[in-house]
matplotlib code that plots the C-alpha trace (Angstrom):
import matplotlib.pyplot as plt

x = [-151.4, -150.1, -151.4, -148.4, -149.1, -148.0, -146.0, -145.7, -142.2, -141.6, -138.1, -136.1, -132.7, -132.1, -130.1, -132.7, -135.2, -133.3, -132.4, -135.9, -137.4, -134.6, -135.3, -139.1, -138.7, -137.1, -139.8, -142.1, -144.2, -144.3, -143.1, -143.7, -141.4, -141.8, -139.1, -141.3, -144.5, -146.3, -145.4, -146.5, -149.8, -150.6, -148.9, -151.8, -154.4, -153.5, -152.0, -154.4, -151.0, -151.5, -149.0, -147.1, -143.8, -142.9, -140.3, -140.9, -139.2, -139.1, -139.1, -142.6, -145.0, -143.7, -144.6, -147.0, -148.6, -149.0, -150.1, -153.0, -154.0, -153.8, -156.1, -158.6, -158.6, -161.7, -160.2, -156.9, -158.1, -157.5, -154.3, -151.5, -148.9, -145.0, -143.1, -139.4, -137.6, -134.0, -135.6, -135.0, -137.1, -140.4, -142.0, -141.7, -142.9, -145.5, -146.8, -146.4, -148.9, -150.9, -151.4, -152.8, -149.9, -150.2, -145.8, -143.1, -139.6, -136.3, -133.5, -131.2, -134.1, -133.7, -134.4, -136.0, -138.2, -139.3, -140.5, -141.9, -144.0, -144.9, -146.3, -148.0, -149.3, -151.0, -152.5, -154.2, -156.3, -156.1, -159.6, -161.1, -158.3, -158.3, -156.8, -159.6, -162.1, -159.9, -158.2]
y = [89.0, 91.7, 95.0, 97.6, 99.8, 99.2, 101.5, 101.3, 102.5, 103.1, 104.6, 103.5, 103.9, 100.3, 102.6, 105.1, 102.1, 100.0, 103.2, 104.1, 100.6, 99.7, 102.8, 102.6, 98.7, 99.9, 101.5, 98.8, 99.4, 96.9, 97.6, 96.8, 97.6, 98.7, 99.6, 102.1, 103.3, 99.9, 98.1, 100.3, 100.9, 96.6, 96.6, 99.7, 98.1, 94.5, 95.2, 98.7, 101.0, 103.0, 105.7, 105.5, 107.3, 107.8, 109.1, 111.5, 110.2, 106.2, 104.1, 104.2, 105.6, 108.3, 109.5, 112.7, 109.9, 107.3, 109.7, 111.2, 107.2, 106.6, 109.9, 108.4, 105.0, 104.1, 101.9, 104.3, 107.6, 108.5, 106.8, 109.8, 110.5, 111.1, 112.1, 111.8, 113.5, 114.8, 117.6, 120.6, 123.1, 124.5, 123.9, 120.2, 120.5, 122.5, 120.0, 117.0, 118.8, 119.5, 116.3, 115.4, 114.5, 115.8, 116.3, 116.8, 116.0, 116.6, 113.5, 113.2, 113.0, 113.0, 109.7, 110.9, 113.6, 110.9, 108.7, 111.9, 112.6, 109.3, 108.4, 111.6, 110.9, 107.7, 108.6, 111.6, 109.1, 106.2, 106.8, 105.7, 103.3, 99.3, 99.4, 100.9, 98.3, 95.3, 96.9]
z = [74.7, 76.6, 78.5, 77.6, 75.2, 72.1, 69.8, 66.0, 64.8, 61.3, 59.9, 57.4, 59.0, 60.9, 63.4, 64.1, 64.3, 67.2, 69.0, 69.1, 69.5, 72.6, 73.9, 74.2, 74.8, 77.9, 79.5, 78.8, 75.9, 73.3, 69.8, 66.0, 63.9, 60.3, 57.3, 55.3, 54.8, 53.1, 56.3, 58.7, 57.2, 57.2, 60.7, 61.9, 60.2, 62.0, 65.4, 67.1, 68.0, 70.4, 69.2, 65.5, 65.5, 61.6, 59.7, 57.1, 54.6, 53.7, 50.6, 48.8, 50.5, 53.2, 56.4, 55.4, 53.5, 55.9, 58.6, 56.2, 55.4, 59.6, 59.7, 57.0, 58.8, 60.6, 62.8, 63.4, 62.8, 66.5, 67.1, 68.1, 65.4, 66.7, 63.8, 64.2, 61.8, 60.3, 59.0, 60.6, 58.8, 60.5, 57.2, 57.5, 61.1, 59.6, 56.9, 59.1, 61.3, 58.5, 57.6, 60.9, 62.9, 67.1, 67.4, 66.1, 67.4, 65.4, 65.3, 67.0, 69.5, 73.5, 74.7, 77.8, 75.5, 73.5, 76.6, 78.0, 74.8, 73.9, 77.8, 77.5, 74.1, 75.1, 78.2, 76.4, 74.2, 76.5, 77.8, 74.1, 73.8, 73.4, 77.3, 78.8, 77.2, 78.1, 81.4]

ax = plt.figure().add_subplot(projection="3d")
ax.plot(x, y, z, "-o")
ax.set_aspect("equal")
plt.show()
């Protein structure tokens, strides 16, 4: 077991995925990877993520879907949602939000944003976290 935070990533673009992944794997947080929205709903329910960073849209289920299922999760209701997306539309920002997401970031994405959000992201919920109990 390990003490860094762990970070579920789920796209659907194998590019975006490692970029991502490598890129929060480099500031030491853990990572699970997931291909679409099936996966990342079994990894959430199996592995207590302390942030989810989802694509919109993947095969089968998306990511306003997933995020709403994360939402009416008792176990990962509070988890932070990142949602990473090509879409560039404030009305996709809009329903991802909507749907209970906390940000919204447009690819491509600034590495150093995206460290900067998710850190911030997981301290703001850390307190009621899985860290602070076994910490």
């Amino acid at each position: 077991m390990t003490n860094r935070p762990l970070v579920l990533i789920a796209d659907d673009d194998a590019d975006i995925l490692e970029l991502v992944s490598l890129t929060l794997e480099g500031d030491g947080y853990e990572v699970a990877r997931a291909r679409n929205g099936e996966d990342a709903l079994w990894i959430a329910a199996n592995r207590d993520p302390h942030l989810a960073v989802l694509d919109l849209m993947m095969p089968g289920i998306d990511g306003y879907e997933v995020t709403k299922r994360l939402r009416a999760s008792q176990r990962n209701r509070r988890v932070p949602i990142l949602i990473l997306s090509a879409f560039a539309e404030e009305s996709q920002a809009a329903l991802a939000l909507a749907a209970g997401a906390d940000a919204y970031m447009n690819k491509p994405f600034s590495p150093r944003e995206l460290l900067t959000r998710a850190g911030s992201m997981i301290l703001d919920q850390r307190p009621r976290s899985r860290l602070a109990a076994s910490g």
